[in-house]
C-alpha positions in Angstrom: 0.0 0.0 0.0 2.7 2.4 1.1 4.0 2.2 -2.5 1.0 3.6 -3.8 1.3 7.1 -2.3 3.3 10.1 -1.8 6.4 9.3 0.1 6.9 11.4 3.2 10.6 11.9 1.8 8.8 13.8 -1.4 7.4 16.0 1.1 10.2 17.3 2.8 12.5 17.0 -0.3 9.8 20.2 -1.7 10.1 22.2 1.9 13.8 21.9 1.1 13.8 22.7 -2.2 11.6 25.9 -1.5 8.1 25.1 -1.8 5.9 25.7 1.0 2.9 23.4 2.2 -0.8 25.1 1.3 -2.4 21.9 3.1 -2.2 19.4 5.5 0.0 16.6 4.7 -2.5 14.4 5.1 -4.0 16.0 1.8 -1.1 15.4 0.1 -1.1 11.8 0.9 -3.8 10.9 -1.1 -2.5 12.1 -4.3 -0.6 8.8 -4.5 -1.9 7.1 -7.6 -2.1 8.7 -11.5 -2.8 8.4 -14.9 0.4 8.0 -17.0 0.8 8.3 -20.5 3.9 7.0 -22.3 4.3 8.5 -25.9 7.2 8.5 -28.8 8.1 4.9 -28.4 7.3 2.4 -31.3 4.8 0.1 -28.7 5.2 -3.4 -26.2 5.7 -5.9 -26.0 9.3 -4.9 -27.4 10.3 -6.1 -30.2 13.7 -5.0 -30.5 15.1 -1.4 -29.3 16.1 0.3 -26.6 13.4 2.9 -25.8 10.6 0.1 -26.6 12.5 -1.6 -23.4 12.7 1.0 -21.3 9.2 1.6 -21.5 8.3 -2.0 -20.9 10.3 -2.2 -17.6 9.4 1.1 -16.8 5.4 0.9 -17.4 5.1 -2.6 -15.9 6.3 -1.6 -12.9 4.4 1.7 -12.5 1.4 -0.5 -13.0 2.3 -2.9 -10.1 2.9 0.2 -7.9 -1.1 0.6 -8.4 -0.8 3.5 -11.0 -2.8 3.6 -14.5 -0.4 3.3 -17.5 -1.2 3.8 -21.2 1.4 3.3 -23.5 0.9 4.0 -27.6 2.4 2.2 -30.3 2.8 1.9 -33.6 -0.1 -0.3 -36.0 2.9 -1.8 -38.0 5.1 -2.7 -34.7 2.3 -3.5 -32.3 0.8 -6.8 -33.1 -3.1 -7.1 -33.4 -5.5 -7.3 -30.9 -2.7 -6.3 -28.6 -4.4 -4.5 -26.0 -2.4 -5.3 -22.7 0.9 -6.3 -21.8 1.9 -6.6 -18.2 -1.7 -5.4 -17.2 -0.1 -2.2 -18.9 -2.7 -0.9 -21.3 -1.6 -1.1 -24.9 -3.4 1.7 -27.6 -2.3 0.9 -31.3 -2.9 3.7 -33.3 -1.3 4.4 -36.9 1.5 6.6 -38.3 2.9 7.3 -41.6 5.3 4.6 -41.5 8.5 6.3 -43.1 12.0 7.3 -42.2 11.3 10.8 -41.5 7.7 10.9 -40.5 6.8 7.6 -38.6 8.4 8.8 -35.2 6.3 12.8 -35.2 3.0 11.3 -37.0 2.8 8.7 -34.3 3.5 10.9 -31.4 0.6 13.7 -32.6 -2.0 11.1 -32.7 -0.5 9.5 -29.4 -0.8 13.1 -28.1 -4.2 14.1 -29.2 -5.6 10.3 -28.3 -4.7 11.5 -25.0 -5.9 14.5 -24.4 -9.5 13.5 -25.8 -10.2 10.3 -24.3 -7.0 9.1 -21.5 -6.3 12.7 -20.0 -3.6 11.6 -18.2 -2.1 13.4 -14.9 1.4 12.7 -16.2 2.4 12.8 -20.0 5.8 11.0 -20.3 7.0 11.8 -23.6 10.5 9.3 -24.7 13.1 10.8 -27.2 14.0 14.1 -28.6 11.8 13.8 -31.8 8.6 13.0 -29.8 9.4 16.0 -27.4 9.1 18.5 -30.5 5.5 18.1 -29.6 5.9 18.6 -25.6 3.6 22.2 -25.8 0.9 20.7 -27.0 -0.7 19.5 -23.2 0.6 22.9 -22.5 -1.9 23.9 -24.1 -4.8 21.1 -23.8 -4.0 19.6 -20.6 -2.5 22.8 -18.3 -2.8 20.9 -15.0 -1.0 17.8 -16.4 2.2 16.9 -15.7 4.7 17.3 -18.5 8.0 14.9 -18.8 10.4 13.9 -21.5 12.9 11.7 -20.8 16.3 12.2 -23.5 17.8 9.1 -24.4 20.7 10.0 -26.5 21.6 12.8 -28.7 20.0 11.3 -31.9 20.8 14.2 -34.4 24.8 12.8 -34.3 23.1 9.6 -35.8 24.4 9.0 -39.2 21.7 8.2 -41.0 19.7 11.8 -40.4 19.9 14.3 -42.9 20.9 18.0 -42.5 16.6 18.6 -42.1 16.1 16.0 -39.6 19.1 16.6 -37.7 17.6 20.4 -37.3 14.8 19.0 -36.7 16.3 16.8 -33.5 18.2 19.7 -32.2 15.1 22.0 -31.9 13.2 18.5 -30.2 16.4 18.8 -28.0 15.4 22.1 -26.7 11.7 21.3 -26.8 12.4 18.4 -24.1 14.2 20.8 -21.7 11.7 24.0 -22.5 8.5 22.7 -22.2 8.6 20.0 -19.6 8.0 20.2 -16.2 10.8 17.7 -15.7 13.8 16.3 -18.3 15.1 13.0 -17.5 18.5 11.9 -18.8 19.6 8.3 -18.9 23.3 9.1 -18.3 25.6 11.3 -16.2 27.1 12.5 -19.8 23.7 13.3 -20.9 22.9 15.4 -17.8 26.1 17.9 -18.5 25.3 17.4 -22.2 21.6 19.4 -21.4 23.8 22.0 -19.1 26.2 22.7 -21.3 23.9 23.3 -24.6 20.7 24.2 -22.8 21.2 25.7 -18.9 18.8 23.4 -18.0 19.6 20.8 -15.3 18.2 17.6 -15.9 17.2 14.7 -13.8 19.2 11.5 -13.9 17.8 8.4 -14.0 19.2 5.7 -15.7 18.5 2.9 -17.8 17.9 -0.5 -15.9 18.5 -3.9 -15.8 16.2 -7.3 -14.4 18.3 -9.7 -12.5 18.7 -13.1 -14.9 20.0 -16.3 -14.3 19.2 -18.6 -17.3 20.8 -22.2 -18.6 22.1 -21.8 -22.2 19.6 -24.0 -24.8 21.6 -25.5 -27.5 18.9 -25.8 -29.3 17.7 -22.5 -29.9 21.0 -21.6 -31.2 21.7 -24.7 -33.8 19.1 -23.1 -36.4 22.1 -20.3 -36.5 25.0 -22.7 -36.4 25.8 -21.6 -33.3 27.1 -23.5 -30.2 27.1 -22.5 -27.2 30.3 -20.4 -25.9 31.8 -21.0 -29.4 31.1 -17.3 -30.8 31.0 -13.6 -30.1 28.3 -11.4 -30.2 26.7 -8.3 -31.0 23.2 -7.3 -30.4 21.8 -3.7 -32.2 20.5 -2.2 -34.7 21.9 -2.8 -38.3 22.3 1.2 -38.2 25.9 3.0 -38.7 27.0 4.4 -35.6 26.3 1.2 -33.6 29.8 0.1 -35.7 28.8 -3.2 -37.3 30.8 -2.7 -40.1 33.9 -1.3 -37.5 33.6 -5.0 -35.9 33.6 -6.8 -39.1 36.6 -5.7 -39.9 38.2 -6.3 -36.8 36.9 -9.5 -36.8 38.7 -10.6 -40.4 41.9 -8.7 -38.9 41.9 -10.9 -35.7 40.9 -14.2 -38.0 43.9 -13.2 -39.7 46.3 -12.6 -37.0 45.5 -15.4 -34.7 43.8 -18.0 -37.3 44.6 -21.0 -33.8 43.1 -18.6 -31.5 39.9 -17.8 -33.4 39.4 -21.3 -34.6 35.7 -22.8 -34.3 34.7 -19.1 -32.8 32.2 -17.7 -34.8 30.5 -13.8 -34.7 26.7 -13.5 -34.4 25.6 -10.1 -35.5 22.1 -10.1 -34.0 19.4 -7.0 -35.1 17.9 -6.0 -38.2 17.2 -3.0 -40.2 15.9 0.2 -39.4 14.9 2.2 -42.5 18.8 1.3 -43.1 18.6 -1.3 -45.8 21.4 -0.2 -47.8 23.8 -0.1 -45.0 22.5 -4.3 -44.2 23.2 -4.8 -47.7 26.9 -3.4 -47.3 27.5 -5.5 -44.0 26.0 -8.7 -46.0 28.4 -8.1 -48.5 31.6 -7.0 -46.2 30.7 -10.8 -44.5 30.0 -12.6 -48.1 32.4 -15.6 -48.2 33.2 -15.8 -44.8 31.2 -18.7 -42.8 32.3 -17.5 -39.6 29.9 -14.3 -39.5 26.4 -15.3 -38.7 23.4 -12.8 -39.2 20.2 -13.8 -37.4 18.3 -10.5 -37.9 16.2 -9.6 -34.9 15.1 -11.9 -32.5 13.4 -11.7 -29.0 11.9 -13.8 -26.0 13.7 -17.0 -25.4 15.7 -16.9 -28.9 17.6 -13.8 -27.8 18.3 -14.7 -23.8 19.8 -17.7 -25.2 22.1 -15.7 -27.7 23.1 -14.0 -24.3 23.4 -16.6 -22.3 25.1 -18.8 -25.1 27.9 -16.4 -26.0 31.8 -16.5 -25.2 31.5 -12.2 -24.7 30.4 -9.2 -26.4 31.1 -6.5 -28.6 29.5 -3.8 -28.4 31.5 -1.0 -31.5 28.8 1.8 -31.2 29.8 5.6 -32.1 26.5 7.4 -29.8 24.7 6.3 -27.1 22.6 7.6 -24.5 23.2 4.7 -21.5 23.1 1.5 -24.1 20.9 -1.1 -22.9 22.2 -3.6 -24.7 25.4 -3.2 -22.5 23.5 -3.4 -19.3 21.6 -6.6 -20.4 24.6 -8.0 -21.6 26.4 -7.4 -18.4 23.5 -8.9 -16.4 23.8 -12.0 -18.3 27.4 -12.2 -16.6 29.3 -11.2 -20.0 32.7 -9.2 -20.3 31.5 -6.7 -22.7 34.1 -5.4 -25.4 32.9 -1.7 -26.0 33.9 1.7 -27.8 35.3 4.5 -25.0 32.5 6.9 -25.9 31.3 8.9 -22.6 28.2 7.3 -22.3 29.3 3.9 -22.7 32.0 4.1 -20.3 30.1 4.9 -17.2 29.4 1.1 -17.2 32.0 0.1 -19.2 35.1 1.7 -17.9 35.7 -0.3 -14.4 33.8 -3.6 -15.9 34.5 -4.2 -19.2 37.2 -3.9 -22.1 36.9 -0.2 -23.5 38.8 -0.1 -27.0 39.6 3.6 -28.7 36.4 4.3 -30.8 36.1 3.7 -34.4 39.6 1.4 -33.8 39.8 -1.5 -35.9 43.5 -2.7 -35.2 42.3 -2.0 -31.4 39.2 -3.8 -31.5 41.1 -6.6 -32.9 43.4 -7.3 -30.4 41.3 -6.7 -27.4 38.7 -10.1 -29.5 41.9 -11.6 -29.6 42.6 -11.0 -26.2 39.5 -12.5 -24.7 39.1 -15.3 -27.0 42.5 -16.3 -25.9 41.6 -16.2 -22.2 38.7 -17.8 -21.3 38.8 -17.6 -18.0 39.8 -13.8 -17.9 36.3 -13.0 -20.1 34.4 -15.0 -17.4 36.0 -13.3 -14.1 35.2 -10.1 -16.3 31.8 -10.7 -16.9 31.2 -12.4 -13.1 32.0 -8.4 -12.1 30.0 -6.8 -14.2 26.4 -8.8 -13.3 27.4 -7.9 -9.7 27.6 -4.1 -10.8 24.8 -3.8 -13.1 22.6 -5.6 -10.3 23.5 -3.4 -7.7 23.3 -0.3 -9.6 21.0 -0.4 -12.0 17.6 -2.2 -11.1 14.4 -1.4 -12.6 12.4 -1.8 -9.8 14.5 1.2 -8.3 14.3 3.2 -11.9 10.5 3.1 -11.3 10.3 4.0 -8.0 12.5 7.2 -8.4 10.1 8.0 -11.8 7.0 7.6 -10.1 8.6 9.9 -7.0 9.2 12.6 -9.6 5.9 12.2 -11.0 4.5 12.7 -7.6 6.0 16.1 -6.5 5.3 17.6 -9.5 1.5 16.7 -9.5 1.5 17.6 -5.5 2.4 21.1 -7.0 0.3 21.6 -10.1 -2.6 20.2 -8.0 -2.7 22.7 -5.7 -1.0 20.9 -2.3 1.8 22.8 -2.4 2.7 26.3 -3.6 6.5 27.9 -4.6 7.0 30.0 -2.2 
C-alpha cells in the first residue's frame, strides 16, 4: 500500500527545495496514484530497441505500484489485438510509416488520443523527436504533468539528414523547454543538457532485471551456433552502432591469430531500421566468410539464449545515450568489449574492455585477447552482473520515476505552492 502514495521523503525534499505546504500533509497523501501516459516509443511488447525496453520495464512496474499506464504504439510494430501487456494498457494507433515521419505522425496522434479520451495526470513523452511536440498539453491539458525523458543525442546519428538533424536539435530544446521535468539516462547526458541548454536535468538511468538462465543449444543450432563457441553483438543494423567497425576487426583478428579464433564464430544479432542499404553493405563486407552469422532480430527465449550462449560481447557503437544492450549483456554475466565513448563508459570503464572508438586494429586485439583467455572474459563478466545488479535495477528506476511524477503533481494540484 505504502507504495502507492506520496512518500513522506517527497514532502520534505519540496520544503527543502523551496516550496511551501498550502495543506495538510495528510492532503497530500492521497495524491498517490495517477494516470500515466507513455508517448514516442514504437509500442510493447518490445520487439527490438532500446526505448521500446525502457518503456516496458518502466510501465510494468508503475502499473504494479497501483498506477494507470497507457502506452501507444505503432499499427505496424504493435501486433493485433494487442491490448495489454503486463496489465499495462496497450493503444495501437497508426503513423505514416516512413523514415522521416513515422516517429512525429505517431506521437501527434498518441498526443491528441490522450488528451481526448485518457487525460492523463502525467504525459511521459521518450526521445527528442517526440518532445518537439511537448507544448501541445501545455496547451490542452495545463494541470497535467509534462515529462520527457532524453535518451541519447540522436541528431549525431548517421543516418539523419541535415533537415532531420535540425529537426532533432530544436526537439532537443523542446524536451528541456517545455517539460515540467527532463530525465537523462546518463551522467554525460545530464552535462550534455547544461552545457547546450542551462537546463539541469534529472538522472535516472536505464535499468537492468536480474537473470539467471541455462544456455539451450537448441535455440542456437538453427544459426550454427554452439554454445560459448562465438561472439556477439546485439543492435540495430544502423551505422554508428559500428557493425561494419567489428567486421573488420573480426577478419583482422581471424587473420592474426587464425589458432586462436578457430571454431569461434560472430553473431551479429538485429535487423534493419529504414537502413537497408547499409544491411546490404554488412551482407556483402561478411559474403564468403562462414564465420559471421546474421540472425536478424530476435526476442523472447531466442535472444536470452544468444546472451546466455555467448563466449563475450562486442558492443563497436559511435553514440549512445546509456546503451541497454550493454546493461543486459552485463547482467547475463558477460565481459563486454565496448567503444570508450562517454556514455558507454560509465558502465563500461571499471567492468568491461573499452577499446579507442572507431579502432579497428584495437578492437582486434582486445577479441583476440578474450578469446584467448577464457577464463579472464568470465571473471570479467562475473563483475559486471554484480555491478549492473547493484546499480542499475528497474524496480528502483520506477520508483525514483514515479517519485518525480508525484512532486510535480503535489504542485500543479494545488497541495503545495512555490514560495
Amino acid at each position: 500500500m505504502m507504495e502507492n502514495i506520496a512518500n513522506t521523503s517527497d514532502i520534505f525534499c519540496l520544503y527543502g527545495m523551496g516550496v511551501s505546504l498550502t495543506k495538510t500533509v495528510k492532503n497530500a497523501i492521497v495524491l498517490g496514484l495517477m494516470k500515466i501516459t507513455m508517448i514516442g516509443q514504437k509500442g510493447i511488447p518490445a520487439q527490438f530497441g532500446g526505448v521500446e525496453t525502457h518503456v516496458l520495464e518502466l510501465a510494468t512496474r508503475l502499473t504494479r505500484l497501483g498506477h494507470s499506464v497507457t502506452v501507444y504504439g505503432r499499427s505496424w510494430y504493435v501486433p493485433k489485438g494487442t491490448d495489454r501487456v503486463n496489465s499495462v494498457r496497450v493503444v495501437r494507433l497508426p503513423s505514416i510509416h516512413t523514415k522521416h515521419l513515422d516517429t512525429i505522425s505517431a506521437s501527434l496522434f498518441a498526443v491528441l488520443h490522450a488528451a481526448m479520451f485518457v487525460r492523463p495526470d502525467v504525459y511521459h513523452f521518450h526521445g527528442v523527436g517526440p518532445s518537439l511536440l511537448a507544448w501541445i498539453p501545455r496547451m490542452l491539458a495545463p494541470r497535467a504533468t509534462v515529462v520527457t525523458t532524453f535518451h541519447s543525442v540522436d541528431r549525431t546519428h548517421e543516418k539523419w539528414g541535415w533537415f532531420s538533424r535540425l529537426m532533432l536539435r530544436f526537439g532537443e530544446r523542446a524536451a528541456f523547454a517545455f517539460a515540467d521535468e527532463t530525465i537523462t539516462v546518463s551522467k554525460t547526458l545530464t552535462k550534455y543538457g547544461e552545457q547546450e541548454y542551462g537546463r539541469r536535468a534529472t538522472y535516472i538511468p536505464n535499468g537492468i532485471t536480474p537473470v539467471r538462465t541455462a544456455v539451450d543449444p537448441l535455440l542456437l543450432a538453427p544459426f550454427g551456433l554452439e554454445p560459448f563457441h562465438y561472439v556477439a553483438m546485439i543492435a540495430r543494423l544502423v551505422p554508428h552502432k559500428g557493425a561494419h567497425t567489428l567486421i573488420a576487426a573480426w577478419k583482422i583478428a581471424h587473420s592474426r591469430s587464425p589458432k586462436i579464433m578457430e571454431n569461434i564464430k560472430l553473431a551479429i544479432i538485429g535487423g534493419s531500421a529504414f537502413t537497408d542499404a547499409y544491411v546490404r553493405k554488412l551482407h556483402a563486407m561478411a559474403a564468403f566468410d562462414d564465420s559471421i552469422v546474421f540472425t536478424g532480430f530476435q526476442r523472447s527465449d531466442t535472444l536470452t539464449a544468444l546472451f546466455s550462449g555467448a563466449r563475450f560481447m562486442v558492443h563497436p557503437s559511435t553514440s549512445e545515450g546509456l546503451p541497454i544492450a550493454v546493461l543486459e549483456e552485463m547482467s547475463h554475466g558477460k565481459a563486454v568489449i565496448a567503444a570508450d565513448i562517454p556514455e558507454t563508459m560509465e558502465v563500461v570503464a571499471e567492468y568491461g574492455v573499452p577499446f579507442p572508438q572507431g579502432n579497428v586494429d584495437a578492437l582486434a586485439d582486445a577479441i583476440i585477447e578474450l578469446a584467448a583467455e577464457p577464463m579472464q572474459a568470465a571473471a570479467i563478466g562475473h563483475a559486471a552482473r554484480t555491478f549492473v545488479e547493484d546499480e542499475y535495477h528497474w524496480d528502483d528506476i520506477a520508483q525514483e520515476t514515479a517519485s518525480l511524477y508525484r512532486r510535480h503533481a503535489m504542485v500543479r494540484q494545488g497541495v503545495f505552492a512555490v514560495r
